[in-house]
C-alpha positions as CSV (number, residue, x, y, z in Angstrom):
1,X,0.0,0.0,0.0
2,X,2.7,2.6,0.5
3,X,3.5,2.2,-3.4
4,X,0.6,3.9,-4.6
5,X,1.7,7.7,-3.5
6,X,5.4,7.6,-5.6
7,X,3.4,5.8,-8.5
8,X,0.9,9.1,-8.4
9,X,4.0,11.8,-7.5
10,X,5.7,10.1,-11.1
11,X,2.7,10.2,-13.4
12,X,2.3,14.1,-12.2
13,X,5.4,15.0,-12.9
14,X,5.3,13.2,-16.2
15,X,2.1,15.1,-17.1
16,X,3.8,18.5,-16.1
17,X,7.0,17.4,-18.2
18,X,5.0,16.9,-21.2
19,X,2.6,19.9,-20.7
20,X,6.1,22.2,-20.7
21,X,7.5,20.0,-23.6
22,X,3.9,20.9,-25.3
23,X,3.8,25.0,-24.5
24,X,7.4,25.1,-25.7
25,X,7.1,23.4,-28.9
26,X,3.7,25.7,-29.5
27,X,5.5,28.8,-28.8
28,X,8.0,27.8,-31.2
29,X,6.4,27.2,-33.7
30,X,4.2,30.2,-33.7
31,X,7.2,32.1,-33.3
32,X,8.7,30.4,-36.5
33,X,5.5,31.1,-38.5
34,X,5.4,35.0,-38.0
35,X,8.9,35.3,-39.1
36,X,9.0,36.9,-42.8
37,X,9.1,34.7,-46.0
38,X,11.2,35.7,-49.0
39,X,10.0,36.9,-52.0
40,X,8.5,33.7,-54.2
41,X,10.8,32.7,-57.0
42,X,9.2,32.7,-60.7
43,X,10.3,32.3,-64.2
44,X,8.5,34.5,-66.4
45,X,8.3,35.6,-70.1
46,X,7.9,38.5,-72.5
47,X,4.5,39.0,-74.4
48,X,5.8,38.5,-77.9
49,X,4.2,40.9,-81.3
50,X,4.1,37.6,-84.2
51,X,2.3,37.1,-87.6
52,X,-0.5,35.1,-86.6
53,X,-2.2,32.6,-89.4
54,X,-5.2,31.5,-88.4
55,X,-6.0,28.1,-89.4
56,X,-9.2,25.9,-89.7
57,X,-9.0,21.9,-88.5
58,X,-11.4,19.6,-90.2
59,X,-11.6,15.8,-91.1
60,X,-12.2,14.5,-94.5
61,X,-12.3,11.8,-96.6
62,X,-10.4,11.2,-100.4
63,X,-11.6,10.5,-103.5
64,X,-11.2,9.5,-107.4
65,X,-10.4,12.6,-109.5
66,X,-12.9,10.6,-112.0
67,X,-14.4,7.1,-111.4
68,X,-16.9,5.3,-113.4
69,X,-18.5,1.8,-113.1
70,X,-18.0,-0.2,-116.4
71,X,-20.9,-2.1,-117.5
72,X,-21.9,-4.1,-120.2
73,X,-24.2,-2.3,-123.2
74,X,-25.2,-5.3,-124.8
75,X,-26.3,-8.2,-123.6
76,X,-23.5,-11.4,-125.1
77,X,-20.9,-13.5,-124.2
78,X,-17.6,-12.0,-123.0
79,X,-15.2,-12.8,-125.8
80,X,-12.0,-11.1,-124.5
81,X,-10.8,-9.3,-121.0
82,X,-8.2,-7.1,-122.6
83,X,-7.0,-5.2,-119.2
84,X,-5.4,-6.4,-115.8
85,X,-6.9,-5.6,-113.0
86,X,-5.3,-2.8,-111.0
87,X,-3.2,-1.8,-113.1
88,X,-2.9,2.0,-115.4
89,X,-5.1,2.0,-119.0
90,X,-5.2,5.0,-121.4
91,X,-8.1,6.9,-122.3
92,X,-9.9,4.8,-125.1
93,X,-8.0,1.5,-124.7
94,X,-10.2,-1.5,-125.4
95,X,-11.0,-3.0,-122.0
96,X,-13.4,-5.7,-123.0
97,X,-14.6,-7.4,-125.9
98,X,-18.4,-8.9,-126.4
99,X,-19.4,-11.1,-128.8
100,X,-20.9,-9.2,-131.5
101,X,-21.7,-12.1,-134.2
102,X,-25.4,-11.1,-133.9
103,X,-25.3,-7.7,-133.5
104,X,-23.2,-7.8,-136.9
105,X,-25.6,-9.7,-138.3
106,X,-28.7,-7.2,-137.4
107,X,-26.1,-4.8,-139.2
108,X,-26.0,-6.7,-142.4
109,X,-29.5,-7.2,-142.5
110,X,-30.5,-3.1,-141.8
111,X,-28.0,-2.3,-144.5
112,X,-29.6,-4.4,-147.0
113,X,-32.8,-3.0,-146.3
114,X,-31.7,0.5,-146.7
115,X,-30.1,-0.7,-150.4
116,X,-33.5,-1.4,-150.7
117,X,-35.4,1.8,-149.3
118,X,-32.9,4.0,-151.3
119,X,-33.4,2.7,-154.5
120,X,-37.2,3.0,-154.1
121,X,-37.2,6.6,-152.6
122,X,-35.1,7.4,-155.6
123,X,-37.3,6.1,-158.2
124,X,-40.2,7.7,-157.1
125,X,-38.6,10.4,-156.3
126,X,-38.0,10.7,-160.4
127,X,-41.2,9.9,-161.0
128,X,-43.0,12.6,-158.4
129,X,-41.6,15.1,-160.8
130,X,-43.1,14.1,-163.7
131,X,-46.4,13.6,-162.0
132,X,-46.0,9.8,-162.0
133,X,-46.7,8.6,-158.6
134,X,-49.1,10.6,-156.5
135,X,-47.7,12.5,-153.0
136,X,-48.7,9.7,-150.7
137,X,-46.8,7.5,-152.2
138,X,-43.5,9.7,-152.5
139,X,-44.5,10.5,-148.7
140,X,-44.4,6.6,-147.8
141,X,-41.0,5.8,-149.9
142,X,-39.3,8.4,-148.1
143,X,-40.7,7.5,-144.4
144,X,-39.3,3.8,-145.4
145,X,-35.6,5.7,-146.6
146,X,-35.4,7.3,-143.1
147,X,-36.4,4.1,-141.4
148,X,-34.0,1.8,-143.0
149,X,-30.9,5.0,-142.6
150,X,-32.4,4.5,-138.8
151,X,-32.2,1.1,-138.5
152,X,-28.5,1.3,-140.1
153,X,-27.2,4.1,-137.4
154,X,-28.9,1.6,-134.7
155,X,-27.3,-1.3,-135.8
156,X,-23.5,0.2,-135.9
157,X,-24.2,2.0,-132.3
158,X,-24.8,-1.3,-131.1
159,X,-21.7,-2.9,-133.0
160,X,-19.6,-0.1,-131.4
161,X,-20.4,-0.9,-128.0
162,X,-19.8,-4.6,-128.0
163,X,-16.1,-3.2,-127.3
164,X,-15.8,-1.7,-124.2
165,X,-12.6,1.1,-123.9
166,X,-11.4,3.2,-121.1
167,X,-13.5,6.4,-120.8
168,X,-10.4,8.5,-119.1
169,X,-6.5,7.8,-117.8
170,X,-7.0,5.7,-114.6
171,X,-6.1,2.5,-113.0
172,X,-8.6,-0.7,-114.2
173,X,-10.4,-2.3,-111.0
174,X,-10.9,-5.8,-110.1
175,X,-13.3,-8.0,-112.3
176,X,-15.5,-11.4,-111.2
177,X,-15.9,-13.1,-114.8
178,X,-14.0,-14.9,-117.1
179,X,-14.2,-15.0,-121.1
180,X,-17.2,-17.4,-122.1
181,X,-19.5,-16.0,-119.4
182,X,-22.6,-14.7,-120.5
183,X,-23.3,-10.8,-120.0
184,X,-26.6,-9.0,-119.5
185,X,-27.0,-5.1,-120.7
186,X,-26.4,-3.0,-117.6
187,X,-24.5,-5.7,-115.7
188,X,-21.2,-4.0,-113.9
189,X,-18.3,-5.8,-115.4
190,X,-15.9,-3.3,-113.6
191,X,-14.7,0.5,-113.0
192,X,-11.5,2.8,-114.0
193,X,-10.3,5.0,-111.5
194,X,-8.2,8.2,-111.8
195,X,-5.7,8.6,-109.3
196,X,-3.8,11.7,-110.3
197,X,-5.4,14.3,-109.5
198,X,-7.3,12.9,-106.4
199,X,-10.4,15.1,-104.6
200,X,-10.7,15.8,-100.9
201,X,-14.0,16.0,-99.8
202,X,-14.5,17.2,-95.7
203,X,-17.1,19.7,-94.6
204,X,-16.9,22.9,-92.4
205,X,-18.8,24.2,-89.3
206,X,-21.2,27.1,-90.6
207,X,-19.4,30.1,-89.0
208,X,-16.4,30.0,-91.1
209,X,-18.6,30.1,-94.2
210,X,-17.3,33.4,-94.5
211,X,-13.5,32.7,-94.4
212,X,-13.1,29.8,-96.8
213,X,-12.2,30.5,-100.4
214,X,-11.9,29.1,-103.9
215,X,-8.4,28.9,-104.5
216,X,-7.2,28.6,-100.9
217,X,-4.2,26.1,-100.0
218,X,-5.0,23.5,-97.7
219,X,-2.3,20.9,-95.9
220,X,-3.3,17.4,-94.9
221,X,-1.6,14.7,-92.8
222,X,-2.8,10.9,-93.7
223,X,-2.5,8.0,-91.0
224,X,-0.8,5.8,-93.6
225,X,2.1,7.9,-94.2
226,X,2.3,9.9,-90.8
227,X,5.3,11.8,-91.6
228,X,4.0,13.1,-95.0
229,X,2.5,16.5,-95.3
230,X,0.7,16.7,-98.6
231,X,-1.4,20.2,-100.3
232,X,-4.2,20.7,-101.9
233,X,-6.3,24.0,-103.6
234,X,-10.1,24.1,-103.0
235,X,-11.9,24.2,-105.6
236,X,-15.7,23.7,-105.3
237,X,-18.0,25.2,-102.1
238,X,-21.1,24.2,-101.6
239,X,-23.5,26.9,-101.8
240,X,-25.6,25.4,-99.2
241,X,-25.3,24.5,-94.9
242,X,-26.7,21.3,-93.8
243,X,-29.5,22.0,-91.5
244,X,-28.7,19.0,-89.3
245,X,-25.2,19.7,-88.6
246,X,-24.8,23.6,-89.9
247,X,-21.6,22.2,-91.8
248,X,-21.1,22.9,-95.4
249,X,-19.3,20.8,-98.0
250,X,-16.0,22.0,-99.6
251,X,-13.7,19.7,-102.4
252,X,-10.1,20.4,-102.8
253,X,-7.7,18.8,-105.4
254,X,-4.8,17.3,-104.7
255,X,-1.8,16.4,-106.6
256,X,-0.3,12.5,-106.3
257,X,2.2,12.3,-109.2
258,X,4.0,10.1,-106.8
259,X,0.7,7.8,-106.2
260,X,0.9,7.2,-101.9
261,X,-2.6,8.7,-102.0
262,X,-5.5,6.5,-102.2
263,X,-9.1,7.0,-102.7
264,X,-11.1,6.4,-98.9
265,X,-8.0,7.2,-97.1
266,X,-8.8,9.4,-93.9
267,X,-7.0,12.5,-93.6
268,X,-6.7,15.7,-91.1
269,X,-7.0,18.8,-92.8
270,X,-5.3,22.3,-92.0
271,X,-7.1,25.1,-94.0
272,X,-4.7,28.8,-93.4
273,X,-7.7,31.4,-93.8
274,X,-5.9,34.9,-92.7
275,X,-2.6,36.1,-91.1
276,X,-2.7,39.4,-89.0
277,X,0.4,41.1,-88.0
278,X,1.7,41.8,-84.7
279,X,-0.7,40.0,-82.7
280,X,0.3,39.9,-79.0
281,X,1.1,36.2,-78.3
282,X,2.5,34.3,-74.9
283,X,3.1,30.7,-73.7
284,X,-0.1,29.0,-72.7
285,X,1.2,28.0,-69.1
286,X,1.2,31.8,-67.9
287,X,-3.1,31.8,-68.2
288,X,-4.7,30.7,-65.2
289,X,-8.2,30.0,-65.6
290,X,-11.0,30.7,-63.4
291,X,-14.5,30.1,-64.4
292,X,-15.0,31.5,-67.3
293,X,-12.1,33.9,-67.1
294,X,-8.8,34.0,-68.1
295,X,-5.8,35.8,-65.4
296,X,-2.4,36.0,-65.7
297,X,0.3,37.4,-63.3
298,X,2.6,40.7,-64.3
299,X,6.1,42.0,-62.3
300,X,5.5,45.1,-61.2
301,X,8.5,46.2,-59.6
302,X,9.4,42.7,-57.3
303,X,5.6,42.4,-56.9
304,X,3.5,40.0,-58.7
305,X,0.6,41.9,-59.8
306,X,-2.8,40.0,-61.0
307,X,-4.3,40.9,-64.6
308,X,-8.2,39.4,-66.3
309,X,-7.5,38.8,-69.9
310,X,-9.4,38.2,-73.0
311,X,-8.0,35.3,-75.2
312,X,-8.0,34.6,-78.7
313,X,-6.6,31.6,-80.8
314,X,-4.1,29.4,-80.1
315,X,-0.9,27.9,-81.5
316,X,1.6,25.4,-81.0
317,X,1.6,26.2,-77.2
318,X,0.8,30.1,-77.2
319,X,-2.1,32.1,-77.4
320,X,-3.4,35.2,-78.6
321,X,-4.2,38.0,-75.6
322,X,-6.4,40.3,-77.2
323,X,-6.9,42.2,-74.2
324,X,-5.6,43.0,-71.2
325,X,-1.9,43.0,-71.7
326,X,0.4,44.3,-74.8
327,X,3.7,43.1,-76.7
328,X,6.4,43.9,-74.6
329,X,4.6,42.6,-71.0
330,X,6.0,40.5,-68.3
331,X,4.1,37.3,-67.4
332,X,5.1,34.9,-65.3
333,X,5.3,31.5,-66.4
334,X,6.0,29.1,-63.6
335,X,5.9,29.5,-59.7
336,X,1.9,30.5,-59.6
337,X,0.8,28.1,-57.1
338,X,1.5,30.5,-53.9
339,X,1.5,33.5,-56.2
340,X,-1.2,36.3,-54.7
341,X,-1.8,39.7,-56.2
342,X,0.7,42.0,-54.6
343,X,3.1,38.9,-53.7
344,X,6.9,39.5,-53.5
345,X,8.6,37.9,-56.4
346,X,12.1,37.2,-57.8
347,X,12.6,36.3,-61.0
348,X,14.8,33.1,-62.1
349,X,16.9,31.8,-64.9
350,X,14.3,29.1,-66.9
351,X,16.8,26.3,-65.3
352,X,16.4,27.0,-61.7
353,X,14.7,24.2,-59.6
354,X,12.5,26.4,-57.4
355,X,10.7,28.0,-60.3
356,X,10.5,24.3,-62.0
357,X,9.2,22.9,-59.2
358,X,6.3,25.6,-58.7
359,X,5.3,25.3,-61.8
């Protein structure tokens, strides 16, 4: 039992040990936090006066210069397949050859029959003028003429297309008969392609209606050949907007004398509208936004000082400040996170850590 008294004496002078240990500590560190800070290290930049092209980004899609589906004008049996698929034919090169033994036949026939129809119209032609065959008749005789000249014309149109040729330069597609299969009239046998030039079809939001040209350059990148940049010129606008997407439909052409370009491929398109001169431009990590504001921070003196301003377009990591600062400004860059208006700042070289580290 006479324990218990030194066990309380300890714990009591343990409590007042740490309670002194605590009211020290405290003190300390209040003492620590009132002492002054240095001024806040930042790196900053100079609002920069460039030439400023303003560009339009769109999707599009490309296609032949000319393409046409080849099909058969008379019905017959394919006789010959005079083209390779996929590879280049000439304007007018015989692609495919029908069997026109019956068609050649009709020919004969109609030409006979005009033999026939001329000779008649002539005689009573003679005749008419000496009043020897009454007008009706000279009326029939030459009705029968024109018929059998008709019949003629038909017949060779129909001899002419039993050979099918290339309608334009172009690249002959792929085929799914032989020679000896049996063609019907209007049956697709198969197409010609022109490759060079190609067309670029894409379309454009509504409010740049106003700003796309005839005549205007245009730069694309394709996913096939990703470190390509090929050109264009538009050509054709469409003169109306698409009420379900307000986007109107422009075609450029394109050169592809060196033939990487393919019809259907997917491409990104740049279209450069306008360049303004002097337009005040800084980097893009100086703009803090808030809402839907834009602020940056200035040196005024050592003191940061805080600035609204209005943005415009951006590019390749800078942007436009159309108001609220001019070419020539201070903005700071990096070190924002503590920044407040009126801070104290010093300014760093762009390798300093601090200043990275803020950033």
């Amino acid at each position: 039992m006479a324990k218990k008294p030194v066990i309380i004496s300890v714990l009591v002078i343990a409590a007042i040990m740490a309670g002194g240990w605590y009211w020290h500590s405290h003190k300390s560190g209040s003492a620590d936090e009132k002492k002054p800070k240095g001024p806040q290290p930042v790196i900053t930049a100079i609002v920069e006066a460039r030439d400023l092209t303003s560009t339009i980004t769109t999707v599009g899609s490309l296609i032949a210069g000319e393409a046409a589906a080849i099909h058969a004008e008379v019905s017959g049996q394919v006789l010959e397949v005079l083209f390779e698929e996929g590879k280049p034919v000439k304007k007018g090169d015989t692609l495919i050859k029908m069997d026109s033994s019956l068609i050649e036949t009709e020919y004969a026939k109609a030409k006979a029959a005009l033999d026939v129809a001329a000779a008649t119209f002539q005689r009573d032609d003679k005749l008419k003028s000496g009043g020897f065959v009454a007008g009706q008749q000279w009326d029939v005789s030459r009705a029968d003429y024109r018929a059998a000249q008709a019949a003629v014309a038909n017949a060779e149109i129909l001899v002419t297309k039993s050979v099918i040729k290339a309608p334009f330069d172009g690249v002959a597609g792929l085929r799914s008969f032989s020679p000896g299969d049996y063609a019907t009239a209007g049956q697709e046998l198969t197409n010609v392609v022109s490759l060079d030039p190609l067309k670029l079809e894409f379309t454009v939001p509504e409010k740049d209606y106003a700003t796309v040209k005839q005549g205007q350059k245009i730069t694309f990148l394709v996913d096939a050949f990703p470190d390509m940049k090929f050109t264009g010129e538009i050509y054709a606008i469409d003169p109306r907007i698409n009420p379900e997407n307000r986007n109107f439909t422009v075609k450029a052409t394109i050169p592809n004398t060196d033939g990487h370009l393919r019809p259907g491929m997917y491409a990104r398109i740049a279209i450069e509208t306008q360049t303004r001169q002097a337009v005040p431009m800084l980097p893009e990590e100086a703009v803090m936004p808030q809402g839907t504001d834009s602020y940056v921070f200035t040196i005024n003196g050592a003191k940061a000082q805080r600035k609204k301003v209005t943005l415009g377009e951006r590019q390749a990591g800078s942007v436009e400040i159309r108001e609220g600062l001019k070419a020539g400004d201070k903005v700071i860059t990096a070190g924002l996170m503590k920044l407040k208006d009126g801070s104290d700042v010093t300014e760093q070289k762009p390798e300093a850590t601090p200043a990275k580290a803020e950033k």
